[in-house]
Rosetta silent file (secondary structure, phi, psi, omega in degrees, C-alpha in Angstrom):
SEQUENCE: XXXXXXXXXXXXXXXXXXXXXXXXXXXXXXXXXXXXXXXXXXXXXXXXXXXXXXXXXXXXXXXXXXXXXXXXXXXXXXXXXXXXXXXXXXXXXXXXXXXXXXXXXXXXXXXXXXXXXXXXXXXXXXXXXXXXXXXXXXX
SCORE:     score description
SCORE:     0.000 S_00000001
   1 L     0.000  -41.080 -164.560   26.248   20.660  -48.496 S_00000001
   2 L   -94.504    3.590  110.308   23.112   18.578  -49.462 S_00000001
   3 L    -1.638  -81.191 -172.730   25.799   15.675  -48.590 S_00000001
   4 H   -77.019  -59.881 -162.167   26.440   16.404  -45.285 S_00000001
   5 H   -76.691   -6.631  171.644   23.121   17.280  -44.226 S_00000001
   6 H   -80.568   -7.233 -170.785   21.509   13.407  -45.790 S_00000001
   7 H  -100.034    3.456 -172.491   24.544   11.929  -43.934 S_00000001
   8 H   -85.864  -37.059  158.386   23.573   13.861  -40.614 S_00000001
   9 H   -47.133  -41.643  178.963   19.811   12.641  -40.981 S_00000001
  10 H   -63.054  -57.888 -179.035   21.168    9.104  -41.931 S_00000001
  11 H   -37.034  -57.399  157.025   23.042    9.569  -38.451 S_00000001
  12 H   -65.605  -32.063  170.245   20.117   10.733  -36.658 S_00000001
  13 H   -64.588  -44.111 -148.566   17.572    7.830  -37.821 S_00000001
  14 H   -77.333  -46.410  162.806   20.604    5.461  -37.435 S_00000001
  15 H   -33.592  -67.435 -163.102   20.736    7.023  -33.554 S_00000001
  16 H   -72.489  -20.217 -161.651   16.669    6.938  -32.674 S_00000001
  17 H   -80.143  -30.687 -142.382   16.846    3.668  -34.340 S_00000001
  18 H  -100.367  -53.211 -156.962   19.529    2.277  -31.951 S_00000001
  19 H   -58.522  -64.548 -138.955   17.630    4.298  -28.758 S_00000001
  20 H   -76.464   -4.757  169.225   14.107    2.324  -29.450 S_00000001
  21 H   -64.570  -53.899  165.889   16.227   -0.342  -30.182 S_00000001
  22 H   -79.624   -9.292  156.345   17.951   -0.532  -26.466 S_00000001
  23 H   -80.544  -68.264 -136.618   14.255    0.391  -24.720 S_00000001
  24 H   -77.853  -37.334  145.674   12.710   -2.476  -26.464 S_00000001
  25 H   -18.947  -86.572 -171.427   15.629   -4.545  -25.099 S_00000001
  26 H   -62.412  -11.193 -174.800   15.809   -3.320  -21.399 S_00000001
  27 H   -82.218  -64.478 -148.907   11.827   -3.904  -21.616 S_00000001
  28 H   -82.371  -28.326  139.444   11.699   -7.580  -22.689 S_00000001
  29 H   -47.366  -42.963  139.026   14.590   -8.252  -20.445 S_00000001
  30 H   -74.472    6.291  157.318   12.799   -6.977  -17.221 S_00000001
  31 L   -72.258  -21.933  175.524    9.869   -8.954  -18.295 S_00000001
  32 L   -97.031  -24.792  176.480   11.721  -12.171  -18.176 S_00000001
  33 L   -63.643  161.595 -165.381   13.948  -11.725  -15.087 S_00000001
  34 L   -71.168  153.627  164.592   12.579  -13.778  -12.127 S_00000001
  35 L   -80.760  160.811 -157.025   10.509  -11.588   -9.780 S_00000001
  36 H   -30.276  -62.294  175.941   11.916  -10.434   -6.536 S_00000001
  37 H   -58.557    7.123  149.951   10.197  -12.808   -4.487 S_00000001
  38 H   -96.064   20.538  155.297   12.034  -15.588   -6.180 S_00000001
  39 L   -93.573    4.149 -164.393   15.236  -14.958   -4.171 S_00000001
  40 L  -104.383  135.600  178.163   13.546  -16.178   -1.323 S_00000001
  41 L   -89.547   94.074 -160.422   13.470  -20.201   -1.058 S_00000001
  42 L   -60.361   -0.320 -174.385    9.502  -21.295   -0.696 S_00000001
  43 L  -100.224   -1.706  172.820   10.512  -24.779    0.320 S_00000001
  44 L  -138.770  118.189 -155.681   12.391  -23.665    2.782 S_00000001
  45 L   -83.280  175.246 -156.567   10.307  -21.177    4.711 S_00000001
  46 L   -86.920  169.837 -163.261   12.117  -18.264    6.980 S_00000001
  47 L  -111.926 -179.239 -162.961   13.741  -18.332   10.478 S_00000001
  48 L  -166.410  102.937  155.952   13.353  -16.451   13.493 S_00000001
  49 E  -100.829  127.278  173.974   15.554  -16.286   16.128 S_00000001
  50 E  -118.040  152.711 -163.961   15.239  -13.894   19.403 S_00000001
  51 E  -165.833  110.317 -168.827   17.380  -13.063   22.021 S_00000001
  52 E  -110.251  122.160  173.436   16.136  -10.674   24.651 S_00000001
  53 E  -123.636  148.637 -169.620   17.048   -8.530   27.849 S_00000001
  54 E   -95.414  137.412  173.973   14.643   -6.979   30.480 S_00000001
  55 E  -143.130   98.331 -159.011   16.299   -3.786   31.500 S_00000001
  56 L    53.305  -97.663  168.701   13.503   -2.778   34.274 S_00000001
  57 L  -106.292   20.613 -166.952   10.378   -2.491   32.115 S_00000001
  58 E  -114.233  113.437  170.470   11.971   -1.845   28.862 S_00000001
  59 E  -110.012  140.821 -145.217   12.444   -5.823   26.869 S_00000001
  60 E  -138.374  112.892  165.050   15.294   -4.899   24.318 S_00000001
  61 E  -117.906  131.371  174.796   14.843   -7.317   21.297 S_00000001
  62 E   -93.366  127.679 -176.917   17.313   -9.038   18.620 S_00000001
  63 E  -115.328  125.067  149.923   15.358  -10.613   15.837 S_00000001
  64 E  -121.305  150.196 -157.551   17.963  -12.483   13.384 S_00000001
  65 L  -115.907  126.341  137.287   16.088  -13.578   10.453 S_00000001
  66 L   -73.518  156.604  153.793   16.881  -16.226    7.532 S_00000001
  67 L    59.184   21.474 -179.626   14.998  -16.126    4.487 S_00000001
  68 L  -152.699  160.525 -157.781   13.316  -13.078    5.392 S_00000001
  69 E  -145.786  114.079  178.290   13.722   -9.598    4.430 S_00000001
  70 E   -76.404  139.230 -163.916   12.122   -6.785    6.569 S_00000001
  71 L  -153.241  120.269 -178.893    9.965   -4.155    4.636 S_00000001
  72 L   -94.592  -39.323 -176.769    7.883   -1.133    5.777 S_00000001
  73 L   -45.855  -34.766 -160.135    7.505    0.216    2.086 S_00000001
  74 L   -92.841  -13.756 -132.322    5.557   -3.182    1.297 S_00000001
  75 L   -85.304  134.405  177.726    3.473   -3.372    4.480 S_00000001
  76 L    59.681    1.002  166.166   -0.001   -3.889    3.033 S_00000001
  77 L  -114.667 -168.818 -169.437    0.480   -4.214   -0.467 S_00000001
  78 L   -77.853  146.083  172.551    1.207   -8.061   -2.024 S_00000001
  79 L   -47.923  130.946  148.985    2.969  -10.482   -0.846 S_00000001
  80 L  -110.659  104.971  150.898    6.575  -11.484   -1.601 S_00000001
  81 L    -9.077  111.843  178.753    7.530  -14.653   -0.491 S_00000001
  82 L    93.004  -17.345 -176.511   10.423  -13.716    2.308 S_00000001
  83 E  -139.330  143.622 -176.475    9.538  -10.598    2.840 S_00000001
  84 E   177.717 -142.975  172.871    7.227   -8.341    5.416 S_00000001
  85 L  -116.573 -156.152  172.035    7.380   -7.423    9.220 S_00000001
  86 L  -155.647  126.654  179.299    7.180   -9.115   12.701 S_00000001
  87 E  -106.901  130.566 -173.936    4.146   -8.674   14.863 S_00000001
  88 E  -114.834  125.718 -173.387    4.431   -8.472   18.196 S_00000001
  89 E  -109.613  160.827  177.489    2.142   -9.403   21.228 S_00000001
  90 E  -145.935  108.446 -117.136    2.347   -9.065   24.654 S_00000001
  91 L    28.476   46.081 -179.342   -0.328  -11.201   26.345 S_00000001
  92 L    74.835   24.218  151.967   -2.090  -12.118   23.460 S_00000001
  93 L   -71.168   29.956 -124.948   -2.113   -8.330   22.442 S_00000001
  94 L   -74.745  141.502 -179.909   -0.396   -7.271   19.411 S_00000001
  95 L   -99.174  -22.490 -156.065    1.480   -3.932   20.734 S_00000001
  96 E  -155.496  165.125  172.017    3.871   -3.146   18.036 S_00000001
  97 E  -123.167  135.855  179.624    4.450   -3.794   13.889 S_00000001
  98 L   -77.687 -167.099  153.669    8.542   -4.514   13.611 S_00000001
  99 L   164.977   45.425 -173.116   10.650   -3.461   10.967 S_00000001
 100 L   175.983  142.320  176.258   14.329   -3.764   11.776 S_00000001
 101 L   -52.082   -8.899 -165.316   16.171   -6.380   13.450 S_00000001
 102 E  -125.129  128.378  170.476   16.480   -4.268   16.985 S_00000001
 103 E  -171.089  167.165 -143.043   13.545   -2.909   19.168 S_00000001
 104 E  -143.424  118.011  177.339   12.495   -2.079   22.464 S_00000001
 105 E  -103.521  146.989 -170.765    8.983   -2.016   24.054 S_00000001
 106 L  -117.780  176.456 -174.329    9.270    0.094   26.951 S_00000001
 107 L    31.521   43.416  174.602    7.180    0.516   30.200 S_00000001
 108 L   -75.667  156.448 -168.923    5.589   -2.805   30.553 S_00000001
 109 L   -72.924  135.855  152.617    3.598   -3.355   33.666 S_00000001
 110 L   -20.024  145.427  164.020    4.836   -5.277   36.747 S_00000001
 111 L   106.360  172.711  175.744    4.402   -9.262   36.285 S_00000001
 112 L   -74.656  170.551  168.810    4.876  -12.180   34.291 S_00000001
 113 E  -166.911  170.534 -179.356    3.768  -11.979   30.855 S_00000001
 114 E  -110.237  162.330  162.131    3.918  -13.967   27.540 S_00000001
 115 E  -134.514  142.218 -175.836    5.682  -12.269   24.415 S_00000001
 116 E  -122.051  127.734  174.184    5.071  -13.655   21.008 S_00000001
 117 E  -141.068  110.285 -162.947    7.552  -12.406   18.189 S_00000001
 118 E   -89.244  167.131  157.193    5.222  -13.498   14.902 S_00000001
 119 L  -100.874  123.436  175.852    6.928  -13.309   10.997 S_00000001
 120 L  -110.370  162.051  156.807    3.737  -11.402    8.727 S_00000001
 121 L   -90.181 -167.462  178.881    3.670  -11.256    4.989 S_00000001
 122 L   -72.107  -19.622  161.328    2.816   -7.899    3.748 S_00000001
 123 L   -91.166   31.579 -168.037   -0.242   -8.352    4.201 S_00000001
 124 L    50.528  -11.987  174.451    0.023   -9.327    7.994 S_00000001
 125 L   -51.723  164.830  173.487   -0.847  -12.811    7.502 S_00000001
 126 L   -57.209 -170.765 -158.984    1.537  -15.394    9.215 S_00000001
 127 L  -133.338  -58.055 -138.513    4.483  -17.023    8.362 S_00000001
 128 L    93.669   29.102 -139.724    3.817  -19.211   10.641 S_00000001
 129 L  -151.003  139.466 -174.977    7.481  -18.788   12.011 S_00000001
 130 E   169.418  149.856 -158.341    7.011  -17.370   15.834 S_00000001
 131 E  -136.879  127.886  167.519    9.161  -17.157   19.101 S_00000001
 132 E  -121.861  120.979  160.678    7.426  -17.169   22.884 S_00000001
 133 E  -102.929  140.779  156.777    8.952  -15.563   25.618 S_00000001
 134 E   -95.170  125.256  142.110    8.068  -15.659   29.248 S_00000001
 135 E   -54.348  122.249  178.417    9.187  -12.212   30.676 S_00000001
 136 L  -112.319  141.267  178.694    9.077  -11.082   34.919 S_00000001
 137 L  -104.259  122.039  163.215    8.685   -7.315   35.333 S_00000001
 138 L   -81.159  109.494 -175.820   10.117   -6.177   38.661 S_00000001
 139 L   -85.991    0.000    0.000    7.893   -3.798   40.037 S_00000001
């Protein structure tokens, strides 16, 4: 009996020993992987294409993106290289914060206008990466 229960103790230390063994592992191993923002290439910064249709006052926008990874969760906390929103103006306005490749400002006014479709970090600075459209409204 007093057997069994030293080899069931031995078992259990030999157990907890193994567990704090395999935390202390998975710890020092996500301390060394690269952080997120090194899947993103900084020398080659991200792209921004748009492709748009006016469907009366409603402009219906495609953003396709390289190198860039759209993020609402992150919006205002630090910067990851590669990753944010797209701010959007409409005469030198901004009207809208993006956060998906497809979107649609609706009821614009009669007239020409300029549209701007910016790249932000999370912290809305620029990319520097931006697309200008001129747009005619039909009233």
């Amino acid at each position: 009996m007093k057997a069994q229960r030293l080899i069931s103790r031995l078992l259990l230390l030999i157990g907890a020993a193994a567990c704090i063994e395999l935390f202390v592992y998975a710890s020092r191993d996500a301390e060394t992987k690269a952080p997120v923002e090194a899947v993103h290439d900084h020398h080659h910064p991200p792209t921004l294409d748009v492709s748009h249709t006016l469907k009366q006052d409603d402009l219906h926008l495609k953003l396709n993106v390289t190198g860039f990874t759209f993020s609402m969760e992150n919006m205002g906390k630090d910067n990851r290289y590669g990753e944010g929103h797209v701010h959007l103006y409409l005469d030198g306005n901004k009207v809208a914060k993006i956060f998906e490749p497809q979107y649609v400002l609706k009821d614009i006014p009669p007239g020409r206008h300029e549209v701007v479709v910016e790249l932000a970090h999370n912290n809305h600075e620029s990319y520097g990466v931006q697309q200008k459209l001129q747009i005619d409204v039909k009233p």
